[in-house]
LODOTI-502627 format. One line per 10 residues: their letters; for each residue y, z, x negated of C-alpha. Coordinates in Angstrom, 3 decimals. Example, Ala and Ser with C-alpha at 12.3 -4.5 7.8 and 13.67 -1.06 7.14 Angstrom:
2
as> -4.500 7.800 -12.300; -1.060 7.140 -13.670;
END
This chain:
202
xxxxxxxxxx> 5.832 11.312 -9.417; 5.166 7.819 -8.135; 4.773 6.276 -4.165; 3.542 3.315 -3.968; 2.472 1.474 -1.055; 0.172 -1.913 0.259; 0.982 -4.188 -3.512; 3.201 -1.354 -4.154; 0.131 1.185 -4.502; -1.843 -1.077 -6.954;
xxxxxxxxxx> 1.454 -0.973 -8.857; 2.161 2.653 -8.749; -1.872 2.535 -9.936; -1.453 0.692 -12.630; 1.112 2.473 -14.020; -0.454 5.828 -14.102; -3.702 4.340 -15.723; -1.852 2.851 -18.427; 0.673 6.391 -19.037; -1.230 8.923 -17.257;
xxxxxxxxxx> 0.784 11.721 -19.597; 3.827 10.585 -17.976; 3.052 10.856 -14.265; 2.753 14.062 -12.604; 1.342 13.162 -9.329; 0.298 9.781 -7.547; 0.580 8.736 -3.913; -1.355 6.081 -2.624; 0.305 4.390 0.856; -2.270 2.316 1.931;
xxxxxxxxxx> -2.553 0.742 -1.410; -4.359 -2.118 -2.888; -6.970 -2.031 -5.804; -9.645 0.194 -4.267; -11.580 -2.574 -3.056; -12.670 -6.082 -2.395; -12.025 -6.155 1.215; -8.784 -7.004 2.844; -7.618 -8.472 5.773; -9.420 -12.063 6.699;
xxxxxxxxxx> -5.946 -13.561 7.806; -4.710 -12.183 3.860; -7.713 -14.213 2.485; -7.321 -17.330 4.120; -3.416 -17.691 3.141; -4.461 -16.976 -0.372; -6.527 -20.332 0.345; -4.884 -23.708 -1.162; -2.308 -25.991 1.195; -3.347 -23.577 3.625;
xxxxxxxxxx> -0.472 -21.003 2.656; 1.913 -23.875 1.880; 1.394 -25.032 5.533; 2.044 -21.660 6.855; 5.267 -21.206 4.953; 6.811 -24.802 6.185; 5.971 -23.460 9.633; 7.493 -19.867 9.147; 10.932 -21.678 7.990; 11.065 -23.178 11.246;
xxxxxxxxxx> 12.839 -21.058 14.409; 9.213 -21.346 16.049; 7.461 -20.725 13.302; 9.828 -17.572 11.705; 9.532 -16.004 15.195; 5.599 -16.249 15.399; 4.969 -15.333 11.821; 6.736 -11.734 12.529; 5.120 -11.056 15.686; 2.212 -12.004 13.991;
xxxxxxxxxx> 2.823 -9.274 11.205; 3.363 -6.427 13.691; 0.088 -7.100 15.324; -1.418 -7.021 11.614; 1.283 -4.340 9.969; 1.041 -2.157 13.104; -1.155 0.238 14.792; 1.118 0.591 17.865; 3.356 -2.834 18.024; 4.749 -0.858 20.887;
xxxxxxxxxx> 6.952 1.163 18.635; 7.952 -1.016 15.811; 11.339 0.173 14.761; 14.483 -1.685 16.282; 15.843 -4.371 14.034; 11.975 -4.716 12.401; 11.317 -8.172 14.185; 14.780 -9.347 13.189; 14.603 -8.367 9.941; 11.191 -10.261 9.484;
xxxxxxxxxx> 13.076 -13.575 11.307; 15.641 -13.565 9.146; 13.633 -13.052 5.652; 11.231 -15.955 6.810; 14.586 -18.048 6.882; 15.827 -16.858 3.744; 15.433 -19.312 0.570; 12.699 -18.745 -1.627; 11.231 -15.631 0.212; 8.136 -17.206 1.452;
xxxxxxxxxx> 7.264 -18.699 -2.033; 7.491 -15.358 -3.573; 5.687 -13.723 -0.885; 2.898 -16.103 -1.219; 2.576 -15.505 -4.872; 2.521 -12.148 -4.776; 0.050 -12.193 -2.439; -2.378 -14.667 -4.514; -1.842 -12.728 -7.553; -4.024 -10.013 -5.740;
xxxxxxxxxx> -6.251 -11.935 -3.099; -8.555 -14.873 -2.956; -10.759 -16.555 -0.490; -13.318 -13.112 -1.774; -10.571 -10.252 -1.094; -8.583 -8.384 -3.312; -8.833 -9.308 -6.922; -7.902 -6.289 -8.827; -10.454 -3.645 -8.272; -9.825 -0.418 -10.110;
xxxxxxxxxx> -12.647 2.213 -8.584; -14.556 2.597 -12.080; -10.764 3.650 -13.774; -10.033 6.324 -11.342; -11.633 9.192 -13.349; -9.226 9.225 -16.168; -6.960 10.096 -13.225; -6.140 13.933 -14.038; -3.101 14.089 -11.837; -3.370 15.245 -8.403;
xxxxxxxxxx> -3.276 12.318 -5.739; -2.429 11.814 -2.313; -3.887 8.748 -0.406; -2.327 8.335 3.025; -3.902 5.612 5.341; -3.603 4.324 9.239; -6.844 4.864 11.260; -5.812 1.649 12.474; -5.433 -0.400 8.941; -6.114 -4.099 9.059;
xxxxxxxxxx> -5.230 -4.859 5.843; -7.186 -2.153 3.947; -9.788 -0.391 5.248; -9.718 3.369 5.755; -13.020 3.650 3.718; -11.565 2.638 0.665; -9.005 5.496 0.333; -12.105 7.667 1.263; -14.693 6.264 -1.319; -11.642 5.990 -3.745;
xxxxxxxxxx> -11.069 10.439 -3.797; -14.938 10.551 -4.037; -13.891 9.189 -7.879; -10.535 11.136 -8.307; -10.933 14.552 -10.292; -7.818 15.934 -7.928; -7.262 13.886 -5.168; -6.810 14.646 -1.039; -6.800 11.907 1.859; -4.590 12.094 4.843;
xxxxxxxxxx> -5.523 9.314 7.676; -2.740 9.386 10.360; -4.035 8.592 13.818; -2.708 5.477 15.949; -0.689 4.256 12.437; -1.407 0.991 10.785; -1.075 -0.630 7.288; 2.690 0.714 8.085; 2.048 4.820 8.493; 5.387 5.991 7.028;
xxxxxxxxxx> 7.339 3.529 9.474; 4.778 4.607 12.170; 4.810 8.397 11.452; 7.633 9.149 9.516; 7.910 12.709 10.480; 4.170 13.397 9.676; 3.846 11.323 6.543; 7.318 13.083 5.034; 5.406 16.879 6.210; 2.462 15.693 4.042;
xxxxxxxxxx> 4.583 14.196 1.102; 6.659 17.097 0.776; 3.479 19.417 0.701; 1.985 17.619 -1.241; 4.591 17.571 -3.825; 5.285 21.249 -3.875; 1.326 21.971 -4.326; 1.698 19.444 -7.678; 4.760 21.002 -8.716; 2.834 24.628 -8.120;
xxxxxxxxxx> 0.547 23.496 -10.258; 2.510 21.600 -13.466; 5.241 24.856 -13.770; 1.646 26.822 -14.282; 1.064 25.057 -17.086; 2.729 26.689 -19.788; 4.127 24.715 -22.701; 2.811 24.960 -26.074; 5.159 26.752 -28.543; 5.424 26.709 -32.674;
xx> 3.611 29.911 -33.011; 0.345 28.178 -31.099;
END
């Protein structure tokens, strides 16, 4: 079984594409790869100097401060109930040697000026696993539609949009996204143990 969510997700994707025999069941958190489009504000950091600029900024008090308030708004559905310690946490990681470089890499590996990079719709029918993909009404980063248009090409595959939740919907919704998990993950464990193994005498 694999989660994988936002860069996470394409991960998680990847992996079951290239050892599909090996994974049981996928679930997609708002994940990347299922389309071009992604957030404008993604896109333009991806840009040259232009993400350089915004990580000398973020080191700054200012700057650190700004850039996590400016995530929530993105990350979040409801900024109004972003976990205690969230904002700090952010701060501090702007602040902390070598994170902004890394984040910024990661996140060109996967956008450009265009969107996302890595598009993977036309793979998802060797997919026989069952999937889950779990998205925020409210997503800024990835569109709803693409976890929609993404089951139209999964064999076994259900969609679960969580109302008022963001990019972030197991931070937003814990308690519903851990109902739907869990259900999830009993339904594809229903289904392997009825899948008797092969013995010498087949």
């Amino acid at each position: 079984m694999l989660v994988g969510h936002s860069l996470g997700g394409l991960a998680a994707l990847l992996v079951a594409l290239a050892s599909s025999e090996r994974v049981t069941a996928l679930c997609l958190v708002g994940g990347g790869g299922l389309g071009r489009e992604v957030s404008p504000a993604l896109a333009m950091l991806s840009e040259p100097l232009l993400g350089e600029v915004g990580i000398a900024w973020s080191r700054t008090r200012a700057g650190a401060a700004q850039r996590a308030w400016g995530k929530a708004l993105l990350l979040f559905g409801r900024p109004w109930r972003i976990p205690a310690g969230w904002l700090a946490e952010q701060y501090r990681l702007a602040r902390r040697p070598g994170f902004l470089d890394a984040a910024l890499a990661a996140l060109r590996d996967q956008v450009d000026s265009r969107g996302q990079r890595r598009v993977l719709l036309d793979r998802l029918h060797g997919l026989r696993m069952p999937v889950l993909l779990v998205w925020g009404d409210q997503d800024l980063v990835v569109p709803v539609a693409q976890a929609r248009r993404a089951a139209a090409r999964l064999p076994d595959a259900q969609v679960l949009v969580l109302s008022g939740c963001g990019h972030l919907p197991h931070v937003e919704d814990p308690a519903a996204f851990s109902r739907a998990l869990v259900t999830f993950l009993d339904g594809a464990n229903g289904r392997v143990d009825r899948v008797q193994p092969a013995t010498d005498g087949d």
